[in-house]
C-alpha positions as CSV (number, residue, x, y, z in Angstrom):
1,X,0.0,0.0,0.0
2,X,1.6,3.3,-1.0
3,X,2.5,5.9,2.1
4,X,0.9,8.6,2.6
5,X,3.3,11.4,2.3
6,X,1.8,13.9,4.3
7,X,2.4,12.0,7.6
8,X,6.7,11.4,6.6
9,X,9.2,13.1,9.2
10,X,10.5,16.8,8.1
11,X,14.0,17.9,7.0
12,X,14.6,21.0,7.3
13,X,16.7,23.1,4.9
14,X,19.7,23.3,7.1
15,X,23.0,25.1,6.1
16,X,25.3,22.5,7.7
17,X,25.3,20.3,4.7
18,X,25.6,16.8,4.0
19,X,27.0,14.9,6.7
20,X,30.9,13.3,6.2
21,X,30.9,9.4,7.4
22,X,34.9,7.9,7.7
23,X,34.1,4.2,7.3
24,X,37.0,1.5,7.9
25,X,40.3,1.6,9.8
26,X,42.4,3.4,7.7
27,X,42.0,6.7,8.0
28,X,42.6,7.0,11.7
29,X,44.8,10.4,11.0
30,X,41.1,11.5,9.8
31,X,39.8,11.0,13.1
32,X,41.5,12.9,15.2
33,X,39.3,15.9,15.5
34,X,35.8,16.0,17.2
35,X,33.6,16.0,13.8
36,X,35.4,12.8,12.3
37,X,35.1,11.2,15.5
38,X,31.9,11.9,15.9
39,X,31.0,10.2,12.5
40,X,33.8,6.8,12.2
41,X,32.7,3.6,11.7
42,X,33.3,0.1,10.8
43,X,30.4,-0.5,9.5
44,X,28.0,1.7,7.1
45,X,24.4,0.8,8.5
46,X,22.1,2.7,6.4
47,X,18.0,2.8,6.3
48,X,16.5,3.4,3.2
49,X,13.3,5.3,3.9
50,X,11.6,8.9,2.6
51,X,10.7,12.6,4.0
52,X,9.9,15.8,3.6
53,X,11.9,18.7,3.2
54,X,11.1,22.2,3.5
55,X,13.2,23.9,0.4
56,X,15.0,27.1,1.0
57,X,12.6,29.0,-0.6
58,X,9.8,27.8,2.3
59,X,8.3,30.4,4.4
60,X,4.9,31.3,6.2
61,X,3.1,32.8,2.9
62,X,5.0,30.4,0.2
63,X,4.8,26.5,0.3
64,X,8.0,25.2,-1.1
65,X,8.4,21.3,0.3
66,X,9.5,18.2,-1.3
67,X,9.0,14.6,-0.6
68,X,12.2,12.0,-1.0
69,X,13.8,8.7,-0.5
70,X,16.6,9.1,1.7
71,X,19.7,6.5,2.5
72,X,19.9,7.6,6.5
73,X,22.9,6.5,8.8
74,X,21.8,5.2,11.7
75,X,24.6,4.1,13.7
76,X,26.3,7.1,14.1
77,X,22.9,8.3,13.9
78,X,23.4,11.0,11.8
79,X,20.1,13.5,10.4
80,X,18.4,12.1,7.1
81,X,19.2,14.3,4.3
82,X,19.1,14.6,0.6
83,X,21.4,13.5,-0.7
84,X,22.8,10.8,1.4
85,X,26.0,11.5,4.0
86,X,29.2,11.4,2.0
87,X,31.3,8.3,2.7
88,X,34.8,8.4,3.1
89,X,37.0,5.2,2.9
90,X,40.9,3.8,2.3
91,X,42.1,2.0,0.0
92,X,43.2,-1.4,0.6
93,X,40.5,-1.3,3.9
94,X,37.4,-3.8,4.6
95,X,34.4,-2.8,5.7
96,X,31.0,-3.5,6.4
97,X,27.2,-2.9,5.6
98,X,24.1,-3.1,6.4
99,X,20.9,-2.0,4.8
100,X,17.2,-2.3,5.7
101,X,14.6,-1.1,3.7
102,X,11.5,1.3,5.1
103,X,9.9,1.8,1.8
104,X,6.8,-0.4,0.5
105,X,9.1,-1.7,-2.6
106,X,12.2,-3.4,-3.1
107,X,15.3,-1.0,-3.5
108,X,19.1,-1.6,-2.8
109,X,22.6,0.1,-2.5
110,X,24.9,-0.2,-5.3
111,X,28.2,1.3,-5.5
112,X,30.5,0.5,-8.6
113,X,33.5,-0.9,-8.0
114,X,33.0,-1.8,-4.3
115,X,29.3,-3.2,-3.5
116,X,27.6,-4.2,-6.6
117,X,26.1,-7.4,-5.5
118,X,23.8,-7.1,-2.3
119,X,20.5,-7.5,-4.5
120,X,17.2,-6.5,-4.1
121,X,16.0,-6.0,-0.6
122,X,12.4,-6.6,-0.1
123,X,10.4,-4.0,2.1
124,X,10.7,-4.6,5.6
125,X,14.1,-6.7,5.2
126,X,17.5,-6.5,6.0
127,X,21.0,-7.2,4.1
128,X,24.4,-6.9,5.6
129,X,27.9,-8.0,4.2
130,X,31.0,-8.1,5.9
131,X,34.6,-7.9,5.0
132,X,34.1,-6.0,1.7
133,X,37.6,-5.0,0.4
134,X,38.0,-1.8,-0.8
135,X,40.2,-2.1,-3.9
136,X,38.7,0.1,-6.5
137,X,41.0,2.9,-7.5
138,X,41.2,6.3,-5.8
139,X,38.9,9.0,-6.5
140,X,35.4,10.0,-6.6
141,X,32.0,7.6,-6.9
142,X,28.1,8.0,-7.0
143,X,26.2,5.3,-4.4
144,X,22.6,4.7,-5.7
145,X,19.9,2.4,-5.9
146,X,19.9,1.0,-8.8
147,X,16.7,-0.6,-9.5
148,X,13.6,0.6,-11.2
149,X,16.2,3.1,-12.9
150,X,15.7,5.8,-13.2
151,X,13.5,6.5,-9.9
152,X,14.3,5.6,-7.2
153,X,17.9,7.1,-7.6
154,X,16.3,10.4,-9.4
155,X,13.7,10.4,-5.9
156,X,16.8,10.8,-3.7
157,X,18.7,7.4,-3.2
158,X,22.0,8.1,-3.9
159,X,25.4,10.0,-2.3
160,X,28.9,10.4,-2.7
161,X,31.7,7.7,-1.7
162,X,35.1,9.1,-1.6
163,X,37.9,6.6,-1.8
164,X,41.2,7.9,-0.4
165,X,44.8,6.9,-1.6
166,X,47.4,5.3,0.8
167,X,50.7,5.7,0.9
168,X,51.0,2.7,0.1
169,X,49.8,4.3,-3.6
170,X,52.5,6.8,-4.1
171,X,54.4,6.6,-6.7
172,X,58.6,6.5,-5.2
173,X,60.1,10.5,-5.5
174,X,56.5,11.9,-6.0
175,X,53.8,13.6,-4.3
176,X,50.0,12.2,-4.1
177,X,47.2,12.8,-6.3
178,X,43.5,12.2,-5.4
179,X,44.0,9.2,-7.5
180,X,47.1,7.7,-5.9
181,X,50.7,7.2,-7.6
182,X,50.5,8.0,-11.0
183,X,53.6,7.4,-13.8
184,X,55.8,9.8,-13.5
185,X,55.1,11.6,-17.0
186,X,51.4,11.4,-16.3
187,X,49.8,14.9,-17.0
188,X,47.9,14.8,-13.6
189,X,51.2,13.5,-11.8
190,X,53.1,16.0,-12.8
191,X,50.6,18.9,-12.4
192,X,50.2,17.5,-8.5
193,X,54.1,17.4,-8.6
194,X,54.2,21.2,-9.6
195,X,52.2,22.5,-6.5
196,X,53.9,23.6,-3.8
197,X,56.8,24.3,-6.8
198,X,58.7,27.6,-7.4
199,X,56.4,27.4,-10.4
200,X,53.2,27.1,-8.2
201,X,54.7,28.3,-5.3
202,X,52.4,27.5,-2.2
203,X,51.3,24.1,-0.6
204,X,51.1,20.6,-2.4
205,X,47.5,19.3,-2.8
206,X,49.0,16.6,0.3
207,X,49.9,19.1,2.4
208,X,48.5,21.1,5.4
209,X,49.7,23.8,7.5
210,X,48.9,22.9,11.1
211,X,50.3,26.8,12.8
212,X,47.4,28.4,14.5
213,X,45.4,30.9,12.0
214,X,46.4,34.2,12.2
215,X,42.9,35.2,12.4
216,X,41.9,33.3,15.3
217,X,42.0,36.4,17.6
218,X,41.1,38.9,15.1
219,X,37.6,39.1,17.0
220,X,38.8,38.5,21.0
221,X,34.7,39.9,22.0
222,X,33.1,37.8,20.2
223,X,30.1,35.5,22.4
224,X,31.9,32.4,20.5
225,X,35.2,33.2,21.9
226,X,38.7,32.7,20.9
227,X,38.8,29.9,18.2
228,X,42.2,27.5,18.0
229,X,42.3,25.9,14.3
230,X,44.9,25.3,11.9
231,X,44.8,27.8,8.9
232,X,45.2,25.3,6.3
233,X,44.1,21.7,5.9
234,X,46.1,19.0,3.5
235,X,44.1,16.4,0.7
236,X,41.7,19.3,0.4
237,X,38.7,18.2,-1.8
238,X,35.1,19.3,-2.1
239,X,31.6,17.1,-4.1
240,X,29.5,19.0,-5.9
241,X,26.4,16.4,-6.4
242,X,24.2,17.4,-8.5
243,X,20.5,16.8,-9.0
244,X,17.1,18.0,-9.6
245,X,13.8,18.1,-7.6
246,X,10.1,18.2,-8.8
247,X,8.0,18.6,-6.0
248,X,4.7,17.7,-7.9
249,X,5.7,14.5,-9.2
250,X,7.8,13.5,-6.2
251,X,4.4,13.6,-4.4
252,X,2.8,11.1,-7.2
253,X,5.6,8.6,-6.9
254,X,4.8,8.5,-2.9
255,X,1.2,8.3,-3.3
256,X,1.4,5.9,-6.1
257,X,1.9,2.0,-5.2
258,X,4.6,-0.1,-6.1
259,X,4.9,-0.7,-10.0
260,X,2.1,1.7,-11.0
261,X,1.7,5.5,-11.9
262,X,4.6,7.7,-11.7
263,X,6.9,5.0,-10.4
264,X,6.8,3.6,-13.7
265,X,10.0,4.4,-15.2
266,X,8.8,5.9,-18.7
267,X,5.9,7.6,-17.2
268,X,7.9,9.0,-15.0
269,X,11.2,10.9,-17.1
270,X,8.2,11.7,-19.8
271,X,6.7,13.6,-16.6
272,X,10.1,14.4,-15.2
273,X,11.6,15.6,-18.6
274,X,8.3,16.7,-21.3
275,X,5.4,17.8,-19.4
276,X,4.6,20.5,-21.7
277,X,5.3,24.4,-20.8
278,X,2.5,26.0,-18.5
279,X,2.9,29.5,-17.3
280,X,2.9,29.9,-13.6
281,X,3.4,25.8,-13.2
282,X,4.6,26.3,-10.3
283,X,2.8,28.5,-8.6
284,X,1.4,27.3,-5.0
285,X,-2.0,28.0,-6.4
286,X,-1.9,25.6,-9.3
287,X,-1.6,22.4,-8.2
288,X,-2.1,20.7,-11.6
289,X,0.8,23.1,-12.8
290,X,3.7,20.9,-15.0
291,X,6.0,18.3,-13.3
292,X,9.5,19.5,-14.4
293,X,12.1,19.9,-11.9
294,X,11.6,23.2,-10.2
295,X,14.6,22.7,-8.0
296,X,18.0,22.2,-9.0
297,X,20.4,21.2,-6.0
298,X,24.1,21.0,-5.2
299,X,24.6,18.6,-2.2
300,X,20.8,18.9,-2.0
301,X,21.0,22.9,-1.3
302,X,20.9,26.1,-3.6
303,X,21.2,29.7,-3.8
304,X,22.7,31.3,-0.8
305,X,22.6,27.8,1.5
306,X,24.7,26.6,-1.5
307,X,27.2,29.2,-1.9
308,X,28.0,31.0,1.3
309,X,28.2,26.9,2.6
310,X,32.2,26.4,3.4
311,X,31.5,23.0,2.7
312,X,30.5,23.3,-0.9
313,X,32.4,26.3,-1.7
314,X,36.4,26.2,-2.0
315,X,37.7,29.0,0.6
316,X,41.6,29.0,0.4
317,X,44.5,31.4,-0.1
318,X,46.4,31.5,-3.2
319,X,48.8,28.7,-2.9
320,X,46.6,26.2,-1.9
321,X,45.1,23.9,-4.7
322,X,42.0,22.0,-4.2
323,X,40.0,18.9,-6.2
324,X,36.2,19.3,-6.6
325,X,34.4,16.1,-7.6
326,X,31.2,16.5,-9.3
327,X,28.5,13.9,-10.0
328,X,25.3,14.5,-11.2
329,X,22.7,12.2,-10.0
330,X,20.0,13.5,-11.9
331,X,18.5,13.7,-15.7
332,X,19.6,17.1,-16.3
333,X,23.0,18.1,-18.0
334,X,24.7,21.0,-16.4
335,X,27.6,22.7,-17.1
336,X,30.0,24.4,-14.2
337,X,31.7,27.4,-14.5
338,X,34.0,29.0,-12.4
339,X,34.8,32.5,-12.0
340,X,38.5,34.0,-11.2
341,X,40.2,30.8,-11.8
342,X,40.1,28.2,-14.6
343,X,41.0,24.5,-13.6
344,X,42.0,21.5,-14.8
345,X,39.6,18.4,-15.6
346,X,42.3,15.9,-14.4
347,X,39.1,12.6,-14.0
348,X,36.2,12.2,-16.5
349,X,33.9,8.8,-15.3
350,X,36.6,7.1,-13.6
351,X,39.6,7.8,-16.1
352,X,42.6,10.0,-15.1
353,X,43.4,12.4,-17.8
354,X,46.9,11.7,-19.4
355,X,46.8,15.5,-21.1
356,X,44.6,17.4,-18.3
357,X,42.4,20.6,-20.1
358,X,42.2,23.9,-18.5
359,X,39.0,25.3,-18.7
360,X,36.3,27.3,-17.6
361,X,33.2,25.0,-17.8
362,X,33.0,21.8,-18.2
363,X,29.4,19.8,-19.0
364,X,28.2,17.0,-16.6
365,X,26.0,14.7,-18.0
366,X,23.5,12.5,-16.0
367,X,25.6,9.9,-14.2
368,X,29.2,11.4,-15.3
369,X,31.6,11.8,-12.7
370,X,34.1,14.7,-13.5
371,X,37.3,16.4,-11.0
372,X,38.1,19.9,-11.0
373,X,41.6,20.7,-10.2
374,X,41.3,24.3,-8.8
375,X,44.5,26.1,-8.6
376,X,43.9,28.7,-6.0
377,X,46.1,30.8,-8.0
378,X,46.0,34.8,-8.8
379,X,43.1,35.4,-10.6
380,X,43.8,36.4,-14.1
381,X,41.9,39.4,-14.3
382,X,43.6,40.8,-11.5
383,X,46.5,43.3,-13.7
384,X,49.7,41.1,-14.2
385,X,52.4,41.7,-16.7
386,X,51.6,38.5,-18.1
387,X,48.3,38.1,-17.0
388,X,48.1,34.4,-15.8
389,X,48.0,34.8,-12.3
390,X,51.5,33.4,-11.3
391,X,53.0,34.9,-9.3
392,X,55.0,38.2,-10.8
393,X,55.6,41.9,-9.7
394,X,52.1,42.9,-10.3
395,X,51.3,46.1,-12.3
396,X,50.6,49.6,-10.1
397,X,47.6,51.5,-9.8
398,X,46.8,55.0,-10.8
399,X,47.6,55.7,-7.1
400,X,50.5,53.8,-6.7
401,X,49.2,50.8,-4.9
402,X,50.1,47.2,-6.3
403,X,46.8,45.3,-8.0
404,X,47.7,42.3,-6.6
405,X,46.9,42.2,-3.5
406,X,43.5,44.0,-4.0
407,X,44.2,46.6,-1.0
408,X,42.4,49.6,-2.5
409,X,39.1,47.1,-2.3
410,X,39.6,45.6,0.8
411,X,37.7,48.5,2.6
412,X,35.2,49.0,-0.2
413,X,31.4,48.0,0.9
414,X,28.9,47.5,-1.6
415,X,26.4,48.9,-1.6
416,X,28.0,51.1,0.6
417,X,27.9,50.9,4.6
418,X,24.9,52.6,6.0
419,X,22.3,51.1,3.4
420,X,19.5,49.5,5.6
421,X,16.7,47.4,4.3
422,X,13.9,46.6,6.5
423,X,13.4,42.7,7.6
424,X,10.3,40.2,8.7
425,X,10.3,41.7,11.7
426,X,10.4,45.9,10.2
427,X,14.1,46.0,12.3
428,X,16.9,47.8,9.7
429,X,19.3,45.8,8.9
430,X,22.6,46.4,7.1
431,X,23.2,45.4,3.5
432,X,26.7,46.4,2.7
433,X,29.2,43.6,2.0
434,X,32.9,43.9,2.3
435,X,34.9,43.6,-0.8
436,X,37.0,41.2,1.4
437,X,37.7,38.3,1.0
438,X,37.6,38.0,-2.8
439,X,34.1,36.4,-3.5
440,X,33.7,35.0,-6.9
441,X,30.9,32.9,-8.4
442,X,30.3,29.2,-9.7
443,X,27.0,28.8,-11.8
444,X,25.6,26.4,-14.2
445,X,25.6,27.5,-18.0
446,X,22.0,25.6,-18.0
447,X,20.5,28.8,-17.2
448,X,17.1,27.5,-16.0
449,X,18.9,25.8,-12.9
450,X,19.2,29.3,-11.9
451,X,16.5,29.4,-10.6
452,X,14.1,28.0,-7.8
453,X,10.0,26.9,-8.4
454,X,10.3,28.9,-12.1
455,X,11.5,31.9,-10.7
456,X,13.2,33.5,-8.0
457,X,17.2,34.1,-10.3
458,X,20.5,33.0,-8.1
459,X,18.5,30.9,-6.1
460,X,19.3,27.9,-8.1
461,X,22.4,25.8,-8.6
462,X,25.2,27.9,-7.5
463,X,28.1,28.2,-5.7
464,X,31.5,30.1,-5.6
465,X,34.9,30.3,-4.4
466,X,37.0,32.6,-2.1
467,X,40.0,34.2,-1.6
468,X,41.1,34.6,2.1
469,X,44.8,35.1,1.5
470,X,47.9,34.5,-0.5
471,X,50.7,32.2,0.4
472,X,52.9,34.0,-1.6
473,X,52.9,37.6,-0.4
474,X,49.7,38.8,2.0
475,X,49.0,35.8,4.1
476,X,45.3,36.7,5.0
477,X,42.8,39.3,3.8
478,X,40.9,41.3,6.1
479,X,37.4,39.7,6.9
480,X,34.3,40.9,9.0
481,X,33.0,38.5,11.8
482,X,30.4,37.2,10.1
483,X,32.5,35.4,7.2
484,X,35.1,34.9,9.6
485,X,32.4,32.7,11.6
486,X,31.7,31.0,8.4
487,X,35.5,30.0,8.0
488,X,36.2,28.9,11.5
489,X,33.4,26.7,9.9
490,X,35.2,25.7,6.9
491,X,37.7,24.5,9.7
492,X,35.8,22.6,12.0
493,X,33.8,25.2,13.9
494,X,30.5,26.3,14.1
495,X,29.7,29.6,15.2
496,X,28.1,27.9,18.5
497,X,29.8,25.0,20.2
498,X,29.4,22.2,18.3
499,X,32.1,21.5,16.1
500,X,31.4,21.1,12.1
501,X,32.5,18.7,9.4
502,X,35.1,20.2,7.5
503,X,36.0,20.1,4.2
504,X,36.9,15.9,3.1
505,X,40.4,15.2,4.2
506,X,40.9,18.2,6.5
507,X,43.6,17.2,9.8
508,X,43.4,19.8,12.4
């Protein structure tokens, strides 16, 4: 008998992010700090059951809530989300799972390369294995259910595994990669060899700098007190997992029982992907509007919860390069572009480029898998003789100020200090940003994504990347308190006191 989703527990649009879950032995130097610890175990025990979310465009006069199927962890018992907690393992480690399934249908867990035979589970039931060796290569995968394609993975069952190289993988004389040892006249190898290089002058993508942060006392009355964390973290790596919501037909498949309706594979993509244009289709007052996605998600966030989340957007100084993986869960292709710095696509689906491309934007179709190698160097359109961002003398200003660093705009506010708007509760509150840190954008070139329940621009998929600093010259830009909070996040802090999960990979 199909659920009745009106009676499912609530998520809440929360801007911690997905939760990061170290499973195995091997990566006890992950578990050092209080947010690993809090989330390390031997064995993944997931529950494969559904909720509602309240989207981030939710509020008292607009209805914006979705139903999903969501892979939970329950032991750590960590909060359901959409998509499911990002798994971290070595290696060369075993580990095991366990599965049971909430739902009124069969479903499973299949990740390629590791887990790809635990079968159907009926409703109701439980699978576990144990002892599952971990010996597909290093890099980036997508865990789904992978029956009844392509529902029940579009509907919400499916999250990032991460697997980590040893050092056991190095290759002799050279540094890592996120894909282990590499020949040493690989393209990527050789790149990775070149951080931390007079030529890229900075950290390696393996290292971390474990001083205390300069900053930590920049703020000594602030209520969250005086914070003690390293300024920079080593293997640093971010997912981008992308997908696509449709609130209207996510409520059919719910209501609908097993094998009929919109969990019919071809009724639902022609729903998901051809309903035909309606004007106001999303509005909340027409509920027989189209059934087209009118969310599109990036770690199951977007719009400001995307990008101001240290989590999802890359915060570093120049000099410390950084890996995003992206995977795209959905049936949409997107295309990521980054501002201020282009990067190299060193993995497309599992295969390590020999001859890495440096672009802007790269497409990401349904199920690909692609790595962004970020830099983090000067951006190029910052004034530099030869206008690459490497580091040079940089050209003057008309007032006799170097370009690079930005210092002329580190005290600019825009709009400028002192513009108020009024908020929910008709107290003034003060728009102007600081110019500092360097804030620049990521968006998708599929410009409808931009937007949230067919409207509502920059609400959509987006996210960005900052620069806090410069290895090479100014360590650390100025920063106001409230995106200095928002880094002491980015290295295990929240602005309360309960510590956050940091970046993958981070030791501090």
């Amino acid at each position: 008998m199909a659920k009745n989703i009106s009676r499912r527990d609530f998520l809440k649009y929360a801007g911690g992010g997905v939760a990061v879950l170290v499973v195995g032995s091997k990566l006890g130097w992950m578990l050092k700090d209080a947010p690993y610890a809090a989330a390390a175990t031997q064995t993944l025990t997931l529950r494969i059951g559904d909720a509602m979310k309240d989207m981030h465009t939710h509020n008292a006069v607009n209805s914006a809530q979705c139903y999903f199927w969501v892979y939970k962890s329950t032991a750590p018992n960590l909060p359901a989300e959409c998509p499911g907690p990002t798994i971290v393992v070595a290696r060369g480690d075993t580990i095991n799972v366990s599965v049971t399934n909430d739902l009124d249908e069969p479903h499973t867990l299949f990740i390629p390369g590791i887990l790809e035979d635990l079968g159907s589970i009926a409703a109701g039931a439980t699978v576990t294995r144990n002892n599952i060796p971990i010996n597909a290569a290093a890099g980036a995968y997508l865990y789904y259910d992978n029956l009844n394609q392509p529902v029940n993975r579009v509907m919400g069952l499916h999250g990032a595994i991460i697997v980590m190289p040893t050092e056991a993988d190095r290759t002799a004389g050279h540094k890592l990669t996120p894909y282990g040892g590499l020949a040493a006249d690989h393209g990527v190898q050789r790149l990775y060899d070149d951080f931390g290089s007079a030529h890229f002058p900075g950290l390696a993508w393996e290292e971390g700098d474990a001083t205390p942060w300069a900053l930590n006392n920049a703020f000594p009355n602030s209520p969250h007190g005086t914070l003690n964390r390293v300024n920079c973290p080593p293997f640093r790596q971010y997912v981008w997992l992308l997908s696509q919501a449709s609130p209207k037909l996510f409520a059919e498949v719910g209501n609908a029982a097993p094998g009929t309706g919109a969990r019919i594979p071809a009724n639902f993509m022609n729903a998901f992907l051809r309903d035909p244009f309606q004007a106001h289709a999303f509005h909340t007052d027409n509920p027989n509007g189209n059934r087209i996605p009118s969310y599109f998600l990036i770690n199951g966030q977007s719009g400001f919860f995307s990008h101001f989340n240290p989590t999802i957007t890359p915060m570093g100084r120049v000099g410390e390069p950084a890996v995003v993986h992206i995977m795209n869960a959905g049936l949409w292709a997107h295309s990521m572009h980054l501002h201020a710095n282009h990067m190299w696509i060193t993995s497309v689906n599992g295969v390590v480029n020999t001859n890495p491309i440096w672009v802007d934007v790269y497409r990401v179709d349904p199920m690909d898998r692609i790595d962004y190698t970020v830099p983090f160097m000067r951006p190029p359109d910052v004034g530099h003789p030869k206008g690459i961002g490497l580091p040079e003398t940089p050209l003057q200003t008309a007032n006799g100020h170097p370009v690079w660093p930005p210092i002329e705009e580190f005290a600019m506010y825009m709009p400028p200090l002192g513009t108020k708007a009024k908020n929910a509760q008709n107290q003034d509150v003060e728009l102007g940003q600081r110019m500092s840190p360097l804030c620049y954008p990521m968006h998708d070139h599929s410009e409808p994504s931009q937007t949230s329940q067919g409207g509502n621009y920059n609400t959509g998929l987006i996210s960005g990347i900052y620069f806090i600093g410069d290895r090479n010259g100014m360590m650390d830009f100025p920063m106001d308190e409230d995106f200095h909070m928002a880094y002491q996040n980015a290295r295990g802090c929240t602005s309360g006191t309960q510590d956050a999960a940091p970046p993958i990979g981070e030791i501090h």
